[in-house]
N, C-alpha and C positions, 0 to 999 in steps of 0.2 A: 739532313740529319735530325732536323727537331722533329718532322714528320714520324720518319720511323718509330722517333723514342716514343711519341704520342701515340699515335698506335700500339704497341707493342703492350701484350698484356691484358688489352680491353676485347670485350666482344663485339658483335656486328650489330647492328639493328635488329635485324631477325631474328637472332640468335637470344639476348633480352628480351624479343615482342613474344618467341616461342615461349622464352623459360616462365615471363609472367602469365602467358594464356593458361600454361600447365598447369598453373603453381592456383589459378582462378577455379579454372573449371575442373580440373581433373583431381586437383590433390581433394576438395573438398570432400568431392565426394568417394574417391579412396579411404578417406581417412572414415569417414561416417561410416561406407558401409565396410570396411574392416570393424568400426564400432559394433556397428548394428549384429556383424556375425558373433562378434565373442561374446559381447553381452545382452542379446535380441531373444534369445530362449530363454536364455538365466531372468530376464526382465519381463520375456513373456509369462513366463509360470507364476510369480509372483506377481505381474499383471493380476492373473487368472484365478490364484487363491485370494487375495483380496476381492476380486470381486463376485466370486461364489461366496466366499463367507457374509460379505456384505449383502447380497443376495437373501440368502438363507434365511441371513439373522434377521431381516425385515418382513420376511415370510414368515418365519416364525412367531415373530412380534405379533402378524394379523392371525395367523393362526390359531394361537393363543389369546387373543380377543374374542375370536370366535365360539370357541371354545369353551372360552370361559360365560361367554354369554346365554348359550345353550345350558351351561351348567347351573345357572342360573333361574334358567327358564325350571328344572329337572328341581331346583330345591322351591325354589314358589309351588308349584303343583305339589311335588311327594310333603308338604310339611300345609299345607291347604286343610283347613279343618272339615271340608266340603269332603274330599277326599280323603281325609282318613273315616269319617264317620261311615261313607258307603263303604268301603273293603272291610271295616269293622265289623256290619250287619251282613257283608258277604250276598247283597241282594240289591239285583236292582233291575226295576220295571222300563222298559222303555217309555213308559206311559206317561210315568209320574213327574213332579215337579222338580225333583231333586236329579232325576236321567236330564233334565233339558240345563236345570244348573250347572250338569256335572259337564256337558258338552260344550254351554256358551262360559266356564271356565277354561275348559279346554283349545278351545279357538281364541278367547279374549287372548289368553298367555303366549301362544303359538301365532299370533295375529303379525302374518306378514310375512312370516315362513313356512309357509303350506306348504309351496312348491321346493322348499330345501331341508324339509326337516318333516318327521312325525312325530308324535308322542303317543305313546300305548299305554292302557293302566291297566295292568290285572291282581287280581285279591291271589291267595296262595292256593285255594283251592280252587282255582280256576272258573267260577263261576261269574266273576265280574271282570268282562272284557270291554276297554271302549277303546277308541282308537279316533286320533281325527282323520285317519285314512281307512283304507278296509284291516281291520285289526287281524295283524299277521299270522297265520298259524304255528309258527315256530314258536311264539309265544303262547302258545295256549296250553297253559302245565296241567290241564287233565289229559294232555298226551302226548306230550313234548317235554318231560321231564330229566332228559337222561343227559350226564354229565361229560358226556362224550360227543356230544353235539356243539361242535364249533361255533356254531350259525345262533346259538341258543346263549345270550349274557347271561340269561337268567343262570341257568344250569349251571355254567361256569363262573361263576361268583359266586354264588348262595352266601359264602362267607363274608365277603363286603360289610366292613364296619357300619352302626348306626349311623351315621352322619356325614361318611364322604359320600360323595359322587367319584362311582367308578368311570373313565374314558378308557374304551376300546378299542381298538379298529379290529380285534379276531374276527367278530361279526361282519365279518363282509360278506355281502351278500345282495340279490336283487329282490328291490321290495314288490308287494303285489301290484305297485302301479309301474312297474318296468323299469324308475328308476333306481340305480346303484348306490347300497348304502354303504358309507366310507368309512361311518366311527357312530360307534353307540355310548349313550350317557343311562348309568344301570342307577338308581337310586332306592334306595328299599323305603317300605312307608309303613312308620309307627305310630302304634296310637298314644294314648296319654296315658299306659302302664309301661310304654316303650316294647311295647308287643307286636312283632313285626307281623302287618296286615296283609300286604301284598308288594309290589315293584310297579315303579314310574320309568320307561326307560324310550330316551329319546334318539331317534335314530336318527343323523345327519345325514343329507346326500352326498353326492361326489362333486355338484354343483355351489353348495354350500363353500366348499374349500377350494377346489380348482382355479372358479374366479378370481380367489384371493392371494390366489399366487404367482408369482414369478410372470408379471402380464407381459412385459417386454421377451422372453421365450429365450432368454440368454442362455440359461440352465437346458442341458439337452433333458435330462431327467432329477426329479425331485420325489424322494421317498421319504415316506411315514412308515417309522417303526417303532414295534411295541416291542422293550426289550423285556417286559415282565411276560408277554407269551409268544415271545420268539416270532414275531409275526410283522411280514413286512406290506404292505399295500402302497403303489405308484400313484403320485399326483398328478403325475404329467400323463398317464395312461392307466385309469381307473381299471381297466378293465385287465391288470395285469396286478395278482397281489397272490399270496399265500406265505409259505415258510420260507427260511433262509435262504435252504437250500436250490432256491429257484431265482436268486439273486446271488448270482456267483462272484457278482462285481464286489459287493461286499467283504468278500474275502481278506480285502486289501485292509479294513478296520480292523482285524485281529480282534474282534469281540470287543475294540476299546470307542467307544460311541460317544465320547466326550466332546466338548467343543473343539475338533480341530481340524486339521485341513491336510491332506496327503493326498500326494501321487501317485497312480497307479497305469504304468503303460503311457497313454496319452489320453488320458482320462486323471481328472484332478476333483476329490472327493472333498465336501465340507460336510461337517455336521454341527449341530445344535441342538439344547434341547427346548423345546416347547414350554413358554414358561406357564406353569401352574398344574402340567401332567407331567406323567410320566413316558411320553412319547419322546421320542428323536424325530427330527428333522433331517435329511439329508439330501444333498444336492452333486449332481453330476453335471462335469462341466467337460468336454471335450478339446486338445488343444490342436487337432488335427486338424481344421480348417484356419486356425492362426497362425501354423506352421506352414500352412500352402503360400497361405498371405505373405509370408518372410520371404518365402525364398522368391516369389515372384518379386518383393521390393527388391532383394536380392538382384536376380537378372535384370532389373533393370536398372538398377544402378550397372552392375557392366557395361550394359548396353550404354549408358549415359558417359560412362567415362569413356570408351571405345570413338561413340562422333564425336566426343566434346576433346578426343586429340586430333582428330580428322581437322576439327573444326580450328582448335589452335592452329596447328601446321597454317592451314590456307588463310588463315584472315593475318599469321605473323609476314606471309608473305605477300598478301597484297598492300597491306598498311607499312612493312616494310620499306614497299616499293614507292607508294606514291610520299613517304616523309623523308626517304632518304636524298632525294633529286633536289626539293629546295634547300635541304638542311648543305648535302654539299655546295649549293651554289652560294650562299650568306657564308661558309666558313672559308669560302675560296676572298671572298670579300674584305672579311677581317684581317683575314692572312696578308691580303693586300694595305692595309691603313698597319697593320705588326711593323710592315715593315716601311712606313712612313707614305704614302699615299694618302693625303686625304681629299683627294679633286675625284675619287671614287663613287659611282652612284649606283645604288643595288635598286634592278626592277625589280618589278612587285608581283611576285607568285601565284600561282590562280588560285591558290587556297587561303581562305581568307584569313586563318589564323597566323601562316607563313606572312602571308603582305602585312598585316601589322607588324611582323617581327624587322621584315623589308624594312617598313615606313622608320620603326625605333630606329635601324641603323642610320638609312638616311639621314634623321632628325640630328642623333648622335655624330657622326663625323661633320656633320656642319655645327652643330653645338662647339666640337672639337677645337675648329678654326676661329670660331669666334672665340672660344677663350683662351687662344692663345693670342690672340690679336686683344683682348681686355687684361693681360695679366697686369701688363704694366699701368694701363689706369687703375685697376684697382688697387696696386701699390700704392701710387697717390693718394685713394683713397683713404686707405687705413693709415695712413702718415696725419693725412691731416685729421682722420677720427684720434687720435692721439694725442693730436696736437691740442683739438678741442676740449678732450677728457681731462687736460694737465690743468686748464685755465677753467672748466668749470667747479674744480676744486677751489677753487679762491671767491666762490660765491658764498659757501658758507659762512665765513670771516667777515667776509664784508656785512653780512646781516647781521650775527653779535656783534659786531662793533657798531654799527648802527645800535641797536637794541639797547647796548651801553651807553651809546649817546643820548638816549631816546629817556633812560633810568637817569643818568644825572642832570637831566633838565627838570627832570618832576622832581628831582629831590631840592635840585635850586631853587623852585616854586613851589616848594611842597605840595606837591599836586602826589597824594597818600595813594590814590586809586591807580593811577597811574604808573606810578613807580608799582606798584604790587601786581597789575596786568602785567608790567614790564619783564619783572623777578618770573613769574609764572609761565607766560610765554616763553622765552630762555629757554625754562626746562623741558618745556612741552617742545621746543622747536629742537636741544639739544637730544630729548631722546630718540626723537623720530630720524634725524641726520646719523646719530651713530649709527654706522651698517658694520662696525666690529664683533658686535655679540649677536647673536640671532635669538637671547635667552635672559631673562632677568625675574629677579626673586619678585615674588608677591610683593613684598614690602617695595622694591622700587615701583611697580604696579599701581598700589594704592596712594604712594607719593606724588605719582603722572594723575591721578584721579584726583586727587587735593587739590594741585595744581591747577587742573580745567575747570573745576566745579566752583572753585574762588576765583575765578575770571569770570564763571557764569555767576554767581552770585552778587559782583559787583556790579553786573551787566540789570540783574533783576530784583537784586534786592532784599528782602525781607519774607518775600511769598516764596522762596526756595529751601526747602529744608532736606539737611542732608544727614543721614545716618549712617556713618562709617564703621565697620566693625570686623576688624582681621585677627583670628586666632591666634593668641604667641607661636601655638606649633609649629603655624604654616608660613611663617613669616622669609626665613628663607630656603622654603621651597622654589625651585626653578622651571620657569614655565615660558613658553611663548611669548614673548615683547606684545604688548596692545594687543589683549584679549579682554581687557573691561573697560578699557577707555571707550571703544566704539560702540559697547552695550550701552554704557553710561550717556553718550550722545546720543546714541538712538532715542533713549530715554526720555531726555529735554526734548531735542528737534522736532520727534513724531508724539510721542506722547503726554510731555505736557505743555508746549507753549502754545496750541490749539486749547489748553483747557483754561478757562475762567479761574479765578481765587486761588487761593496757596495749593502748591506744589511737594509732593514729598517722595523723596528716594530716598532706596536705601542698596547699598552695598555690603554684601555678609560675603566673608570669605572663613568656612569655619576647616576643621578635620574632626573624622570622625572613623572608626575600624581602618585605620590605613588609607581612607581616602579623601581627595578636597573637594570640599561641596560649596560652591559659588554663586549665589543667589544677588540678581537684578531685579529690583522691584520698583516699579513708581505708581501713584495712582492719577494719569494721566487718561486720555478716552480711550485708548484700547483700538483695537482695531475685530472687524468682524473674525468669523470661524473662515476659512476656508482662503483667508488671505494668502496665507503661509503655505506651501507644499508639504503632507505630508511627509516626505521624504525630502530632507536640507540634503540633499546634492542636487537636488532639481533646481537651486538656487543659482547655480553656476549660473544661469542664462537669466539670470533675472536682472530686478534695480535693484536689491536688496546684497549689495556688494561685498559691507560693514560684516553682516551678519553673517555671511557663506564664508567669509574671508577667517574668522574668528573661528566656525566651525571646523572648516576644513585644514588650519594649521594644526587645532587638535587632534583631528582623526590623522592628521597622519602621523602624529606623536605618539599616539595613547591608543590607536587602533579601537576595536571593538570593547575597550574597558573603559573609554569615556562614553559619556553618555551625556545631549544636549536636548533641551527642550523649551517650547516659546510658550507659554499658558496666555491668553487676554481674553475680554471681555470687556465691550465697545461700554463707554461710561463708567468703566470700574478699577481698569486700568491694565498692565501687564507683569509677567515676572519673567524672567530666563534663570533655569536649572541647568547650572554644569556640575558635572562630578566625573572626577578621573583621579589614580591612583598616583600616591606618591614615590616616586623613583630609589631607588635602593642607593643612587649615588647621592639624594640630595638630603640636606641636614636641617635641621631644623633649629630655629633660632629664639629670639627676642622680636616682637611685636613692634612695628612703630610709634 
């Protein structure tokens, strides 16, 4: 009948080994990649806009350096008095001093960007062209004048204020050395009545910028656009740029080109603007290969949950099988000693964690017999530990009454030191015997200190000097039994009776914000650095017994709000710092 009931209600082996394999391999990852579907797109897109915009904006960043470096270059040359003076006189010889000035100007300033950059200078009537490449003819306004010429900065700014630097990119176009130029710097050049002479205008490559961006290739596409002439040119493929309308992906901005980030399709748009122009930035980022990426983590998580039930089923049933055969034979055993058999011996399993559980029983039901065969010595036992514990109370008594005997012999012989060791001991020997209170006020505290330090002083003398001094506050405050007395001895024993000539302690028990601050000091020799453990629980295992003992009643009192510490220094002496808070039940009193 008991069988059944035990039974009844529980599962099998298998049936537990199935439900945890499940609960291991299969829930985990159910549950993830149920995660992963509902929020893996919502995560991937926002993935994706942060890091196009991030992208971007450090593209931009370099871009804008560049940029601004080139512009640079366009206001040292157009503001160069070298060159305003030649487009002034609107003449120049290639012969002369001032054409090789005007060229080793031109390269100094340009020096190191040949190959990503040109710079052109022409007067307004077209007669002074230099160029540090073959000077463009699109540039040459005795015939290239007309304002409907794309390809032509000049034409199309004429009105460009005295002082900016216009950036381009309309000018796109292939320079005469074949390569593609990206973005032009137009700057007009006045003389000293602010009389505009001619145009400085620097043509950057498509190398120039390209390298500087987007290096890792994250970005499927990266576009520069000029929103002042509706003009867009490809970073990512130079050789793809003109108007809007050849950029349909765009559409998706609604003409609104501000810093932001939007989806379009599966295609996620960022922009930016170019700081110090008037260009945008923009960047194409594609999520159609991240979405492949899901769904195949996707199928394989099915596929992962599909074996890894396979794989429960078969490992609940062979682990089933080989725990189930010992497990019944040790409960066939118990069943046996249940029901008072203990001459039963369980062999030992081929598996080695079962034969230790064998060997416990073994150990066990023989354990068994023998304590039923010692119950009744140990009876014995504790009769007579009882009998002991009754008669070693009558040892105390017997030692004051000695001690009394001991006091009115020295009073009969007035033997003064005596009888006062006598008196002192008593107290020292009466507090230490009380095991009634586990707790006494400071004032009784510093009474037990009195008491040892006048038995030490009759002992030595004159070279002892003692400074006692307990706050009225703190007088009856409640603290631990012999927490200064053993500091105190520490004091004498290790630190001054190794030391020559007078001796001085002092004892401070003060309060101060709510808490008691109990200072041990002597100047006895100290001991070196490194004596002590930094950490007083390492003391447990030490010689240092007094000292752990004293700490570790207070931390378990006062927890992390006391706080204890040993200062010395070998020939100068030592001090011990306690401080811990006063208790909301204890009152305070009158001073000894």
């Amino acid at each position: 009948m008991r069988k059944k009931t035990w039974k009844l209600g529980n599962r099998t082996l298998f049936g537990r080994l199935l439900l945890y394999f499940i609960i291991v391999l299969v829930v985990p990852l159910g549950l993830f990649s149920s995660f992963y579907t509902l929020t893996g797109k919502r995560s991937q897109v926002r993935y994706l806009q942060r890091q196009a915009m991030d992208i971007i904006t450090l593209d931009a960043s370099r871009l804008g350096s560049i940029l601004e470096d080139y512009r640079h270059k366009a206001y040292t040359l157009a503001t160069d008095d070298l060159v305003v003076r030649i487009l002034q006189e609107d003449v120049l010889d290639a012969n002369t001093s001032a054409s090789r000035e005007l060229y080793q100007l031109l390269f100094g300033v340009m020096k190191g960007d040949t190959y990503l950059a040109s710079a052109q200078l022409v007067s307004n009537s077209g007669k002074v062209r230099i160029s540090t490449h073959e000077f463009p003819e699109v540039f040459d306004l005795r015939y290239q004048g007309n304002d409907w010429d794309m390809n032509n900065i000049i034409s199309q700014n004429r009105n460009v204020s005295q002082t900016a630097s216009l950036i381009s990119i309309g000018g796109h176009r292939t320079a005469e050395n074949g390569r593609q130029v990206l973005a032009s710097i137009l700057r007009k050049v006045y003389d000293n009545s602010y009389t505009n002479r001619g145009y400085l205008v620097v043509e950057i490559y498509a190398e120039a910028l390209t390298d500087a961006i987007n290096t890792d290739r994250v970005l499927g596409e990266e576009l520069l656009i000029d929103t002042v002439d509706f003009y867009v040119s490809s970073l990512t493929h130079p050789e793809q740029f003109g108007s809007f309308e050849l950029f349909p992906e765009l559409a998706s901005l609604k003409g609104d080109f501000s810093n932001k980030v939007v989806q379009h399709g599966t295609s996620i748009f960022a922009t930016t603007t170019i700081p110090g122009t008037s260009l945008i930035l923009a960047g194409i980022i594609s999520s159609v290969p991240f979405q492949e990426n899901l769904n195949q983590w996707l199928l394989a998580f099915a596929l992962m949950m599909g074996i890894g039930t396979i794989l429960a089923i078969a490992l609940s049933l062979l682990f089933s099988r080989s725990i189930a055969k010992p497990i019944k034979g040790l409960a066939a055993s118990m069943e046996a000693v249940e029901s008072g058999n203990l001459q039963i011996k369980k062999e030992y399993a081929k598996i080695e964690e079962f034969a230790q559980l064998d060997h416990c029983f073994n150990v066990m039901v023989e354990q068994i017999r023998d304590l039923l065969h010692l119950t009744r010595e140990e009876q014995q036992k504790v009769a007579e530990a009882e009998r002991k514990a009754l008669e070693s109370q009558m040892n105390p008594h017997f030692l004051f009454n000695t001690l009394n005997t001991i006091k009115a012999l020295a009073r009969m012989h007035k033997e003064e030191e005596i009888y006062t060791i006598t008196i002192k001991l008593g107290k020292l020997l009466r507090s230490t015997i009380d095991n009634h209170e586990s707790e006494c006020t400071l004032k009784e505290s510093m009474t037990l200190i009195d008491s040892y330090l006048t038995i030490q002083k009759i002992r030595f003398g004159e070279k002892l000097h003692v400074t006692m001094v307990l706050d009225p506050s703190c007088a009856m405050v409640k603290t631990p039994k012999l927490i200064i007395q053993p500091l105190v001895e520490n004091s004498i024993v290790h630190g001054l009776e190794p030391k020559a000539g007078e001796w001085n302690i002092e004892v401070l028990v003060q309060e101060r914000n709510g808490k008691i601050f109990l200072t041990v000091k002597d100047d006895g020799v100290g001991f070196p650095q490194g004596t002590l453990p930094e950490n007083l629980d390492d003391l447990a295992h030490s010689k240092h017994v007094g000292v752990y003992n004293v700490y570790r009643r207070l931390a378990l009192k006062y927890g992390k709000k006391m706080s204890f510490s040993i200062v010395s220094k070998e020939m100068e002496g030592t001090v011990v710092s306690i401080s811990f808070p006063i208790g909301n039940n204890e009152t305070k009193g009158s001073t000894i």
